[in-house]
Every structure is written in structure tokens, then in C-alpha cells.
FIVEXTI-292737 format. One record per residue: residue in one letter; y, x, z of N, C-alpha, C in turn. Coordinates in steps of 0.02 Angstrom, whole numbers, padded with zeros to 5 digits, always signed. Example, Ala and Ser with C-alpha at 12.3 -4.5 7.8 and 13.67 -1.06 7.14 Angstrom:
FIVEXTI-292737
A-00284+00660+00390-00225+00615+00390-00165+00660+00390;S-00112+00642+00354-00053+00684+00357+00002+00645+00394;
***
This chain:
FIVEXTI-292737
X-01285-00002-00196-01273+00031-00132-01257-00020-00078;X-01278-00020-00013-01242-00043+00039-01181-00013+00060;X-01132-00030+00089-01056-00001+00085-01060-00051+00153;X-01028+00005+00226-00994-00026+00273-00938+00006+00263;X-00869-00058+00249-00808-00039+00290-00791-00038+00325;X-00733+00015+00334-00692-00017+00439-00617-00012+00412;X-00585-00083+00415-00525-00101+00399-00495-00134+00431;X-00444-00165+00429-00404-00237+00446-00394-00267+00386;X-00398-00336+00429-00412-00388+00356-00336-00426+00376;X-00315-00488+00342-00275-00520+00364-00235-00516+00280;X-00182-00582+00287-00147-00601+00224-00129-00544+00177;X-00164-00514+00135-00128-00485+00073-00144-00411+00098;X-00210-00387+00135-00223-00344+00159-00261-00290+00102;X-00229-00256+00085-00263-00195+00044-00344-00182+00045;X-00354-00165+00111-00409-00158+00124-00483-00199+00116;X-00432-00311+00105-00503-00325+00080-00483-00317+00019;X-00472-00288-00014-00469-00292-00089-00511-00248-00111;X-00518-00197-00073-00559-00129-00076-00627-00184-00081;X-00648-00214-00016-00713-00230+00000-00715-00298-00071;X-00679-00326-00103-00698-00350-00152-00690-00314-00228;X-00671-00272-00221-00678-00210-00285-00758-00187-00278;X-00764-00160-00225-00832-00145-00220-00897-00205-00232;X-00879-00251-00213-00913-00288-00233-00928-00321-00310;X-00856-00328-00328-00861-00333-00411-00906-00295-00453;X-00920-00200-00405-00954-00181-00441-01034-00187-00446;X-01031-00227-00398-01108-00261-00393-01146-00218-00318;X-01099-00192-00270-01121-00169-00219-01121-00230-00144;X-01177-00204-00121-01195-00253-00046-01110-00212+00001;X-01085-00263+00029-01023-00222+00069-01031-00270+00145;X-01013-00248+00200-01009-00275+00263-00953-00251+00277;X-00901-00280+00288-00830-00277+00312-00831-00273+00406;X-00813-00205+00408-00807-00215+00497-00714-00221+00499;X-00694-00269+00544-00627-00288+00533-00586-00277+00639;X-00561-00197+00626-00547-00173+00671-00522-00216+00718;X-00486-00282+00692-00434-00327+00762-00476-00352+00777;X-00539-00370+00768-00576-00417+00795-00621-00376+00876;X-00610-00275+00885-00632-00252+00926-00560-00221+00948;X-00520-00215+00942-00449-00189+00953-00393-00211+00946;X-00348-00230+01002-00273-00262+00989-00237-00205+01028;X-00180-00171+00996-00133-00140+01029-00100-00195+01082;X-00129-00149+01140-00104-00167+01193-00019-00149+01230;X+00022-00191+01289+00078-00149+01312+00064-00079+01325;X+00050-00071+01351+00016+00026+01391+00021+00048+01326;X-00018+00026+01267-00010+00072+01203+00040+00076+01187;X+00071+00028+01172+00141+00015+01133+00185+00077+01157;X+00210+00058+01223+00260+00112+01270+00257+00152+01290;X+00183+00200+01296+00175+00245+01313+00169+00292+01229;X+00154+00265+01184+00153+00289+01103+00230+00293+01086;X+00280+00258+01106+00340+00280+01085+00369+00324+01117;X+00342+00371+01177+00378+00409+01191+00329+00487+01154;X+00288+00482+01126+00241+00523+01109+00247+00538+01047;X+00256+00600+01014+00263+00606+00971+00187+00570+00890;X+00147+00601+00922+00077+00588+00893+00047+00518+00944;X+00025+00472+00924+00000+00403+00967-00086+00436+00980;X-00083+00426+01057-00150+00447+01086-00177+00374+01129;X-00226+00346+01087-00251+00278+01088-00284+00260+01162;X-00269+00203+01215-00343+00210+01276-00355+00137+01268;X-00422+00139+01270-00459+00072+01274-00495+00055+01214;X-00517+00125+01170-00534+00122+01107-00635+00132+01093;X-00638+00133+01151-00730+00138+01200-00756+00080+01158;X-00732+00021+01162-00764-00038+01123-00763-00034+01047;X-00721-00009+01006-00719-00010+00944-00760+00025+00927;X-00772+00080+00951-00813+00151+00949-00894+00127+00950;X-00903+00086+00999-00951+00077+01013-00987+00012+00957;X-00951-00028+00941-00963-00092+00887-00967-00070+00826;X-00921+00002+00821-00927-00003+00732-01002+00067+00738;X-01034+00075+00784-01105+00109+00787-01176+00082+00788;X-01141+00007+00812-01185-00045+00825-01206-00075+00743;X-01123-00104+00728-01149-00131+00648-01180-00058+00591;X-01148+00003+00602-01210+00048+00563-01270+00048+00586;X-01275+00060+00643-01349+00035+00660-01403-00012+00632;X-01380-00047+00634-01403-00134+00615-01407-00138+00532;X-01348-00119+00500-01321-00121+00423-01366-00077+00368;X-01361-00006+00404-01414+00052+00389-01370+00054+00319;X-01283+00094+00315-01270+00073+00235-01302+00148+00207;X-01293+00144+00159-01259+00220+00126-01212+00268+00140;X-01152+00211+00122-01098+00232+00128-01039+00211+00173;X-01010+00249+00215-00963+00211+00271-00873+00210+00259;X-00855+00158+00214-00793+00228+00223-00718+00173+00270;X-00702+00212+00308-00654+00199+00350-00570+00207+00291;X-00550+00139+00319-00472+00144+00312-00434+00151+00351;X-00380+00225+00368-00340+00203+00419-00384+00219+00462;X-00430+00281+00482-00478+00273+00558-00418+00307+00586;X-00399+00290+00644-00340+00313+00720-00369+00298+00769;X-00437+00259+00769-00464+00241+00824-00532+00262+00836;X-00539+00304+00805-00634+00350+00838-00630+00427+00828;X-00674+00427+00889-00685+00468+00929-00730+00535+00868;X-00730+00581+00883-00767+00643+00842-00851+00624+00844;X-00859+00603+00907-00935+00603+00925-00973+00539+00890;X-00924+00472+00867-00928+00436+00841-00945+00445+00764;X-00887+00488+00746-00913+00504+00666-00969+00544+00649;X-00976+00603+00702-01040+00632+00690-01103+00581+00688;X-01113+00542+00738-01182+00518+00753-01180+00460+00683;X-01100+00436+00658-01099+00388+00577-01157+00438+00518;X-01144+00514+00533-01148+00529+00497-01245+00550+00481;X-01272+00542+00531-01360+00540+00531-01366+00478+00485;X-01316+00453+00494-01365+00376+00436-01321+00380+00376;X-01279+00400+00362-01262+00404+00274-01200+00432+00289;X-01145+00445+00219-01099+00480+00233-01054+00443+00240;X-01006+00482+00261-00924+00453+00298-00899+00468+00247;X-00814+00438+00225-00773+00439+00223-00709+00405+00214;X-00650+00403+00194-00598+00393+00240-00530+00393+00193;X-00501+00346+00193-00455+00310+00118-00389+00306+00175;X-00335+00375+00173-00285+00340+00221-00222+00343+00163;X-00191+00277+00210-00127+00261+00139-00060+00317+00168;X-00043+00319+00238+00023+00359+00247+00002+00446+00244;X+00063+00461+00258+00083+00554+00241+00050+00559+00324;X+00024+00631+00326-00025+00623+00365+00015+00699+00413;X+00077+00721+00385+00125+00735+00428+00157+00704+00459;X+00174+00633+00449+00207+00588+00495+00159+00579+00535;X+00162+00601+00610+00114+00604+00671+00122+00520+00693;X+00159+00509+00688+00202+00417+00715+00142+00362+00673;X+00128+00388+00621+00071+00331+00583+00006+00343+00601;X-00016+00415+00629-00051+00426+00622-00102+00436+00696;X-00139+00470+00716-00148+00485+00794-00229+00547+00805;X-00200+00572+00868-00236+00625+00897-00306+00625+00880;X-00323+00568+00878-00401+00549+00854-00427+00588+00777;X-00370+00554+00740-00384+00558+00672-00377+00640+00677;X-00332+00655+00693-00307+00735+00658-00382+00782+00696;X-00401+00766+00743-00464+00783+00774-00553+00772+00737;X-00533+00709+00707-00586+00716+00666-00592+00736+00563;X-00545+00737+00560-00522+00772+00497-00586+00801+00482;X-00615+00860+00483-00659+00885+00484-00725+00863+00444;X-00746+00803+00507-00801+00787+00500-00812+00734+00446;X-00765+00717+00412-00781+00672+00343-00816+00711+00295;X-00854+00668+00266-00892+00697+00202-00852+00703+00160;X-00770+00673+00138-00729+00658+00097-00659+00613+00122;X-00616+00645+00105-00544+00594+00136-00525+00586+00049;X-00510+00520+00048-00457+00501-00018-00367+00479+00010;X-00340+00485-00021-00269+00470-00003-00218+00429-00046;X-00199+00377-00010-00120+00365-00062-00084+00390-00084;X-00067+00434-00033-00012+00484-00046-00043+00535-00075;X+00019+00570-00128+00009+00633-00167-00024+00712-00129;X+00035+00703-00079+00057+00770-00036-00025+00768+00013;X-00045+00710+00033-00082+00717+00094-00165+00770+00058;X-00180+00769-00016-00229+00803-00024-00271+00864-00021;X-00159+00914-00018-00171+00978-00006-00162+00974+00082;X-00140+00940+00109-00113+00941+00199-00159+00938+00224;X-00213+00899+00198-00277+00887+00225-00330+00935+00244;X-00323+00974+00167-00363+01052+00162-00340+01086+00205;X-00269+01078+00244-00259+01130+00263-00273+01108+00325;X-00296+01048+00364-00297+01022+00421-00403+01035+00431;X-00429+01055+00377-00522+01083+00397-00532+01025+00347;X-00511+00992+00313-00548+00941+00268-00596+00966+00222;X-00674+00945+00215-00709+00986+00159-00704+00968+00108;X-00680+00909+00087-00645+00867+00017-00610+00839+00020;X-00535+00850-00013-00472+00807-00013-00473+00763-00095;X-00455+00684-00090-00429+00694-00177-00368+00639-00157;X-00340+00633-00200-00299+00584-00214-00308+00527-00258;X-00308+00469-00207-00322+00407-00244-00280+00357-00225;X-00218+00340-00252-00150+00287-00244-00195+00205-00238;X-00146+00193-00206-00153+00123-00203-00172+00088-00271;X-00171+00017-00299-00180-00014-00334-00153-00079-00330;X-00190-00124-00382-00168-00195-00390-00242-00246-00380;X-00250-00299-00353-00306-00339-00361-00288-00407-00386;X-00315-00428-00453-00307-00478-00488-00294-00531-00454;X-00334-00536-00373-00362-00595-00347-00311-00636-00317;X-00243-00567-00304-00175-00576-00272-00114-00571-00305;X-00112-00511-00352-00057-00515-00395-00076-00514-00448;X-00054-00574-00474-00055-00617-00566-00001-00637-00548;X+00006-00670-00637+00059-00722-00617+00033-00803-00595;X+00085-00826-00556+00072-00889-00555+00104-00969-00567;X+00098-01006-00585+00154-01049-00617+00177-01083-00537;X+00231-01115-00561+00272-01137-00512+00339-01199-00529;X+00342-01236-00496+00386-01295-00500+00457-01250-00524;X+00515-01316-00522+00577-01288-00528+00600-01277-00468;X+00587-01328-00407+00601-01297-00327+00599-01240-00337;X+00521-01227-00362+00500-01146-00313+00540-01083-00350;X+00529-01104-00441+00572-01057-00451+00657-01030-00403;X+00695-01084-00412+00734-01086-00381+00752-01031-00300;X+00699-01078-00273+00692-01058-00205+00666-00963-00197;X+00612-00924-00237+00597-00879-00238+00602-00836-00285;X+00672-00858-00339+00695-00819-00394+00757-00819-00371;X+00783-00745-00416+00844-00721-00392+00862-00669-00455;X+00900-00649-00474+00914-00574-00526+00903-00527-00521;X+00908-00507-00426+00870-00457-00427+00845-00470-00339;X+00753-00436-00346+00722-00450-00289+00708-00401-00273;X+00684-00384-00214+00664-00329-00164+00606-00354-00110;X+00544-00326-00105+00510-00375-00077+00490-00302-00040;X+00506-00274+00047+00475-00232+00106+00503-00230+00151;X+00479-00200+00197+00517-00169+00259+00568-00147+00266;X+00615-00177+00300+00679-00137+00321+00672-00067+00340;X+00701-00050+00304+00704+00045+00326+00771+00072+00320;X+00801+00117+00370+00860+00149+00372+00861+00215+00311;X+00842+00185+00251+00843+00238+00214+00875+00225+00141;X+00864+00230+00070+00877+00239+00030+00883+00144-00001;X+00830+00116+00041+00825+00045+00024+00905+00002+00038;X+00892+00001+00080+00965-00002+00136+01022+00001+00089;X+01024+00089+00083+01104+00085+00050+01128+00074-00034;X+01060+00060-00053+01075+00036-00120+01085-00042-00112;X+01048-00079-00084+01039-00139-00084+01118-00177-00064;X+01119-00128-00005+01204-00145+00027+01262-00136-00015;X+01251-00087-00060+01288-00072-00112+01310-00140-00173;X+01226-00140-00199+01237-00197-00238+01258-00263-00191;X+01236-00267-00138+01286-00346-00129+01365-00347-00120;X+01381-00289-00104+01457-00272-00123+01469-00294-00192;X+01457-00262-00245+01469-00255-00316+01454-00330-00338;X+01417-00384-00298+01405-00458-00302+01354-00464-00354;X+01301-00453-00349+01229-00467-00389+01210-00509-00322;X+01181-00528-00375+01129-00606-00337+01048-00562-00336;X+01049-00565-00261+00996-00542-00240+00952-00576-00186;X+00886-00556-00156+00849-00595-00126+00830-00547-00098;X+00811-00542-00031+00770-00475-00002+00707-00521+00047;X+00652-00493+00028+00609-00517+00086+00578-00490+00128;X+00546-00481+00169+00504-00454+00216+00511-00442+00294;X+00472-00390+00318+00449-00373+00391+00546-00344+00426;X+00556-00342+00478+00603-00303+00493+00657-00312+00493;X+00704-00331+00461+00737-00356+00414+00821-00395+00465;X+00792-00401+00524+00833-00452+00590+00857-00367+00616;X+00837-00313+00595+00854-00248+00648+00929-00222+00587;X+00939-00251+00531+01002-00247+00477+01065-00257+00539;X+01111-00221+00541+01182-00221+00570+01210-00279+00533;X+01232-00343+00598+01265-00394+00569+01315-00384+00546;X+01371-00320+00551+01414-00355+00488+01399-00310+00426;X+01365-00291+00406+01332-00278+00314+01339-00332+00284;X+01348-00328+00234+01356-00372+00176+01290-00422+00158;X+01240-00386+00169+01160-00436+00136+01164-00455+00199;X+01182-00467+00261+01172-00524+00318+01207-00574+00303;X+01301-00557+00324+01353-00608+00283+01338-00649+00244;X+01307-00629+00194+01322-00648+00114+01246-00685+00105;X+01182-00683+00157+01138-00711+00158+01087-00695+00089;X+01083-00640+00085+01034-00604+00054+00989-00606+00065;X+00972-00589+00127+00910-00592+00183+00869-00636+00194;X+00818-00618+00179+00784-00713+00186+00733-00698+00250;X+00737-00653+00282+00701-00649+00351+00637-00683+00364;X+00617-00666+00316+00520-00687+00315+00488-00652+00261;X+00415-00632+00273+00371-00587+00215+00351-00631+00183;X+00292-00604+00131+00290-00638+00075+00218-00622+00045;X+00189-00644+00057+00108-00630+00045+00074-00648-00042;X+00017-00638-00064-00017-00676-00100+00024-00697-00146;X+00005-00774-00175+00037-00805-00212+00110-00817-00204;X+00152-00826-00133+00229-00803-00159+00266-00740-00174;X+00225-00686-00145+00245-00617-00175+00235-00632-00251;X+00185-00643-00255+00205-00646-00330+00264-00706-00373;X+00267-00759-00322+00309-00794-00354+00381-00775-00354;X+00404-00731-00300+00446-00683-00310+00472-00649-00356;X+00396-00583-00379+00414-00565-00420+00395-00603-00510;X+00364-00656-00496+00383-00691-00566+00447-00723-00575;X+00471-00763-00521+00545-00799-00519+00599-00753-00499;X+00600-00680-00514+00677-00632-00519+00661-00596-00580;X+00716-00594-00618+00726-00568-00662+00719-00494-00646;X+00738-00449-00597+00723-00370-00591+00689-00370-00506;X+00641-00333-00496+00612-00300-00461+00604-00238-00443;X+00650-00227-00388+00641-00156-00361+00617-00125-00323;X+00592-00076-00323+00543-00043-00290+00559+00051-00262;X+00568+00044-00206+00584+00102-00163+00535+00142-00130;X+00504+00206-00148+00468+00230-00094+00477+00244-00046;X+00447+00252-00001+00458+00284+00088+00466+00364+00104;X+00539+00376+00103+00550+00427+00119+00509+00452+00193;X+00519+00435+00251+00465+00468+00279+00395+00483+00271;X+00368+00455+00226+00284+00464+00211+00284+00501+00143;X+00332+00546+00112+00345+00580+00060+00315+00552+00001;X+00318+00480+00007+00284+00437-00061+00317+00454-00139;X+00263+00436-00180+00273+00459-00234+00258+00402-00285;X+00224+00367-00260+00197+00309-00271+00196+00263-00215;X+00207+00183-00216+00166+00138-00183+00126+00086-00202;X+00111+00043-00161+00086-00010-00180+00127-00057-00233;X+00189-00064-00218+00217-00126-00258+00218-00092-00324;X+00202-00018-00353+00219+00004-00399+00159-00026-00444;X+00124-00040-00408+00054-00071-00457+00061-00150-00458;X+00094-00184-00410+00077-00259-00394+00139-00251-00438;X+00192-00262-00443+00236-00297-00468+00223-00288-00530;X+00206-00248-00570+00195-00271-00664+00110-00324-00654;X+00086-00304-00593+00023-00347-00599+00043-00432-00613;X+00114-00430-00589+00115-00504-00570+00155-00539-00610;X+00169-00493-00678+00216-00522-00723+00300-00485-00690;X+00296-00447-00664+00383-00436-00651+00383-00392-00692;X+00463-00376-00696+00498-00324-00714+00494-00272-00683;X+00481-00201-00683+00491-00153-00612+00530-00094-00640;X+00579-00101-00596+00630-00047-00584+00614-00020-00524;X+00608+00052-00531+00572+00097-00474+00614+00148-00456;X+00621+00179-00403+00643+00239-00416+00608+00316-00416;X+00645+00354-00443+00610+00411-00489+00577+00449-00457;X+00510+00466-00467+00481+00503-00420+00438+00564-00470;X+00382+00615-00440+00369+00648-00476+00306+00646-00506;X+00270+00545-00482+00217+00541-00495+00221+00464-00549;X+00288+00417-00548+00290+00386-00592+00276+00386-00660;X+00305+00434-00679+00285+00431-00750+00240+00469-00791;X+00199+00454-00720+00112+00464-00762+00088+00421-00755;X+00122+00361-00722+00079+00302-00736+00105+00246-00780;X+00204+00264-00780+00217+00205-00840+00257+00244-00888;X+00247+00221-00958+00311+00259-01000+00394+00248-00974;X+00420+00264-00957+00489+00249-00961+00533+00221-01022;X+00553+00157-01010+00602+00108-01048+00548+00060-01100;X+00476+00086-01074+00438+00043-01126+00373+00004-01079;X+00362+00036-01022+00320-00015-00975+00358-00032-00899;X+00404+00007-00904+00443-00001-00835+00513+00045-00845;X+00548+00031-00782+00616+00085-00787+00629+00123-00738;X+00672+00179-00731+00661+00213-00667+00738+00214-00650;X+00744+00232-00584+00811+00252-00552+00815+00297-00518;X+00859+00360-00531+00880+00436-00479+00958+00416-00429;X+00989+00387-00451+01047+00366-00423+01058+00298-00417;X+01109+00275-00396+01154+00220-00369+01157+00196-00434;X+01213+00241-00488+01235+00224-00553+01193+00208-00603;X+01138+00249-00605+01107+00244-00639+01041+00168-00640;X+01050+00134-00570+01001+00093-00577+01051+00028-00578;X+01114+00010-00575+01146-00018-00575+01151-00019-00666;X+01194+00034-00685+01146+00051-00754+01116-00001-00789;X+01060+00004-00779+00976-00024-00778+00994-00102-00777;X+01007-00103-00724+01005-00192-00691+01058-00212-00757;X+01121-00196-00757+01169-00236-00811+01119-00237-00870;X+01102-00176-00912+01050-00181-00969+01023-00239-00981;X+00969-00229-00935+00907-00283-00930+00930-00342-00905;X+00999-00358-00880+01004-00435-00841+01026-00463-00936;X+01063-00416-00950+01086-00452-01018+01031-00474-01078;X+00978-00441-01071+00935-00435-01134+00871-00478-01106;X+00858-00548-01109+00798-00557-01084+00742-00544-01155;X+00743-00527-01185+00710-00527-01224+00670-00454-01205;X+00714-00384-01202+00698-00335-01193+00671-00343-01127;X+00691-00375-01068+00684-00388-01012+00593-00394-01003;X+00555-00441-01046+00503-00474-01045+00477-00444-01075;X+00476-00397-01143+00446-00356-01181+00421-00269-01135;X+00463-00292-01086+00450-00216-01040+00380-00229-00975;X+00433-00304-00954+00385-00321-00906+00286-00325-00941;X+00285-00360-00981+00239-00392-01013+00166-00323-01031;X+00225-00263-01060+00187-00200-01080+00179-00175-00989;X+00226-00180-00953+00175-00156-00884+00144-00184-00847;X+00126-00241-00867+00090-00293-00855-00012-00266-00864;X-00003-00238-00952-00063-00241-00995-00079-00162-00965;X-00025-00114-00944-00046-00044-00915-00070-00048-00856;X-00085-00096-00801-00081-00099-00758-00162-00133-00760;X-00193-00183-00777-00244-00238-00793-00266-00182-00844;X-00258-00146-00903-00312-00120-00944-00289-00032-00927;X-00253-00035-00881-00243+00056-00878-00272+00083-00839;X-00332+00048-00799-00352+00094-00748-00310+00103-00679;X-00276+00037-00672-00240+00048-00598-00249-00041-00554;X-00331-00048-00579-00319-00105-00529-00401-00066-00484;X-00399-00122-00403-00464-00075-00361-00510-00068-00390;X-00526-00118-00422-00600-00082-00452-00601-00027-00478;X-00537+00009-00519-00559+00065-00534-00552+00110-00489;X-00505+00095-00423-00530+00154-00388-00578+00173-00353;X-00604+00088-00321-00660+00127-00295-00738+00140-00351;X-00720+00119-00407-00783+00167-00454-00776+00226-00415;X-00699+00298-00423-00715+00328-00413-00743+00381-00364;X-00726+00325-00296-00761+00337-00242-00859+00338-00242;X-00883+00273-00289-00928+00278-00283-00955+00341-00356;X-00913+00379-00395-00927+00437-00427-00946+00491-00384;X-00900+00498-00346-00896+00559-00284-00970+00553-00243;X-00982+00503-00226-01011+00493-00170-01079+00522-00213;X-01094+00480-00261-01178+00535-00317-01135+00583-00328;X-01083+00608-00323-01106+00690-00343-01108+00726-00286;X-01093+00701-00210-01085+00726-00177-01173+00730-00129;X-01209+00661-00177-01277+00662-00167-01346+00693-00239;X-01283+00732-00291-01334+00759-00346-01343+00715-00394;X-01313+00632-00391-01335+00581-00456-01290+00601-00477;X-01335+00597-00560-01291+00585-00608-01264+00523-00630;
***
């Protein structure tokens, strides 16, 4: 098949992972890479925060380039990540030359991620897939003619493990790590918790400077106020003994991404409990889960004591993750399943 995407590319970007999944499977792919026709501008920025739903201007050029490369490309198949930026009339005329569709990672009730565009063209996809659990039925109910659910993943190419000096250990190991976005939510007050209780912790990522200076993970220099891409995300989670992993309460996640990368990369993953985890790991034998404070604190003493058990957990969600059917290639097989049945191949 020919396969045009429309993504953003950039360090540790989901989206090329997609366009090299697809390719692994032996498909022609042309990556259209949205920043290169679109930069959120001031006007966007400030006029979108007072708006509940973000209503995009100056989006004429993107519209117009990603019609140009179908034009030119002639794929099969088109499928947009994340489209917030085209127009209805755009997807229709995508859709004379092969079919659309459309892989979005957030909850598609949070209007703030999402925008007027998208919820407007809903419709006209041949097929929406989703990260999220919730967004498959929201979708149907928004005119979608096919919803499914398809979670994120892991790509070999980024999270493995990788060896590393004693510096680096040092420098990007810790007992227990946390590698996202600052969020005023569930992340926050556990994390703040444990640096009270004095665990040696490491936090990395986006956001992170908006933490109230007197909390304890500022003080106490928890914070390491920089992200973590590629090969040190993973050196992260190979150099900490526990890895935790929080979903996003506003995007009603059930799953995320790190739930696949971190056993990809040799960690430990302590998650918390959701209603879609443990269909993807056994509990206490490929990973561990947490409902409370106590209970993952719990967890952490267990496993800080036992490296043996520690590595025997990590190691099995390591092999579920690489032979279970949760790295991209297998998801987008099943994009390209859908797409022949949605054209009659068997």
C-alpha cells in the first residue's frame, strides 16, 4: 500500500513510530509533518485560552499542502494523527482519492485538546481509531461511521534497554522515577507525599517549574526540570529501580503511553489501577498496580527490598510487551486489517 500520514514529527514522537511500523510492514509511507505548514501563532495562543473549544486562523496553508502532497502521492490510504487543523471540505475532496482516517490519542470530551475543526469533521472519516478507551463510544455518538479503540504502544527503535556508564547510571537512576508532565492531579499528590515519607526519587519532564516552591520535590530537589526523550527515557527507566506511571485524569485515560514503554525498556512498572490494565499485564507477575497512596507505597517498600523479585517482574513485562502484541507494528497491522475489510479484501 501507499500510506500518507499527517503528523508531527520531532524527538520521541509517537507518530513517527506509526510511519515506521508501517513501514516495517513492508508499506510505501510519505510522512506529511504538520510544523513544517503550521506554527501556533500569538493570536492563537490567547485568543484559544479564553475559548472553551480552540478555533484555529491561519490554517488555509496546511489545508492546502496536505491536498497538494495527496495529489502528487496518489496513496491509498490517508490517515491523520491529531487532525485540529482541516477544514470539512478538505477531507471530503482527501476522500475522491482513497480513504481517510484518523488515530487521535486524547478524550475527545476535553474540548481544550481538541478543536471546532475536528468535532466538525468527525463525520467524514472512513474510520477514527483512538487511545483512549471512552473516546470509541463518544465518537459514535458525535456521527462517526466507525469507532475502534486502538491504545498507544511501544517502538523497539526508542524504548529497549540501553547500557550505560556508572556516571549515567548514577546521574539518571534513582529508587523511584516518574518520567511526565506536571499536572495538578493525582501525580502531584502522591509524588509530594512520597518525598515527605523520604524516598529517593527523580521526576522528569515538561512543566514541572509551574510546582509551588515550597513543596517538598522543589526543596528537596527531586525535580530535575528537563524531559527526557529516546535513549535517556529509557535510561531512566533502566537506572530506577521503580517506575511509576499515572494516567490523565482529564482525558479519562485508562491506559497510556508509558504503560507500554516502560516494561519496553527493561523497567519495573508500577501503575495505577485502572479498568483497562489488567488486560494487558497480570498483576504481581508482569507489572504492579496502585488504587491508593498506601497501597503503592505498599508496593514500593516490597519491591525496593527484593531485587530479585524486582527484575523477575520487570523482565516478564518486558517479554509481554515485545511478544504480546503491544508494540506499533501490531497496531497498525490492525489498521491496515480494517482498511481491506472496509475495501472487501480478505
Amino acid at each position: 500500500m501507499k500510506i500518507l500520514i499527517v503528523g508531527t514529527g520531532g524527538g520521541g514522537s509517537t507518530d513517527l513510530s506509526v510511519v515506521s511500523a508501517f513501514r516495517q510492514l513492508g508499506h510505501e509511507v510519505l510522512f506529511f509533518d504538520m510544523r513544517d505548514h503550521f506554527r501556533l501563532g500569538f493570536l492563537n495562543r490567547v485568543i484559544n485560552r479564553l475559548r472553551k473549544t480552540p478555533h484555529y486562523w491561519g490554517v488555509e496553508k496546511i489545508n492546502d499542502a496536505v491536498l497538494k502532497s495527496a495529489y502528487q502521492f496518489l496513496p491509498d490510504l490517508i490517515l491523520f494523527i491529531k487532525p485540529v487543523y482541516f477544514f470539512p471540505e478538505t477531507i471530503t475532496k482527501l476522500k475522491l482519492i482513497s480513504k481517510v482516517f484518523s488515530w487521535y490519542p486524547d478524550y475527545i470530551l476535553f474540548p481544550k485538546t481538541s478543536s471546532y475543526l475536528f468535532y466538525k469533521t468527525i463525520p467524514l472519516y472512513d474510520c477514527h481509531f483512538s487511545f483512549n478507551f471512552a473516546n470509541a463510544e463518544e465518537l459514535k455518538k458525535c456521527g462517526a461511521k466507525l469507532s475502534l479503540f486502538l491504545p498507544c504502544a511501544a517502538d523497539l527503535d526508542f524504548h529497549r534497554p540501553v547500557s550505560m556508564s556508572a556516571e549515567e547510571k548514577k546521574y539518571f537512576g534513582s529508587n523511584i522515577a516518574f518520567v511526565g508532565t506536571y499536572a495538578q492531579e493525582k501525580r502531584l499528590e502522591y509524588l509530594e507525599r512520597l518525598c515527605h515519607d523520604g524516598y529517593d526519587i527523580k521526576i522528569w519532564g515538561n512543566g514541572w517549574n509551574r510546582c509551588p516552591k515550597n513543596m517538598c520535590l522543589v526543596g528537596s530537589g527531586k525535580i530535575q526540570f528537563r524531559q527526557v526523550l529516546g535513549d535517556e527515557m529509557s535510561k531512566v527507566f533502566n537506572a530506577s529501580k521503580i517506575v511509576l506511571a499515572f494516567v490523565r485524569q482529564h482525558n479519562s485515560e485508562t491506559l497510556a503511553c508509558r504503560t507500554y514503554e516502560i516494561p519496553a525498556c527493561g523497567g519495573f512498572l508500577l501503575h495505577e489501577r485502572t479498568a483497562k490494565i489488567g488486560e494487558v499485564f497480570r498483576e504481581g507477575v508482569e507489572a504492579e498496580f496502585f488504587s491508593s497512596y498506601e497501597e503503592m507505597q505498599k508496593k514500593i517498600d516490597i519491591y525496593l527490598a527484593d531485587d530479585e523479585l524486582r527484575h523477575k517482574v520487570a523482565d516478564a513485562g518486558m517479554e509481554k510487551v515485545v511478544s504480546g502484541g503491544h508494540l506499533f507494528k501490531d497496531r497498525v497491522a490492525v489498521i491496515v486489517k480494517v482498511f481491506n475489510a472496509l475495501l472487501g479484501i480478505q
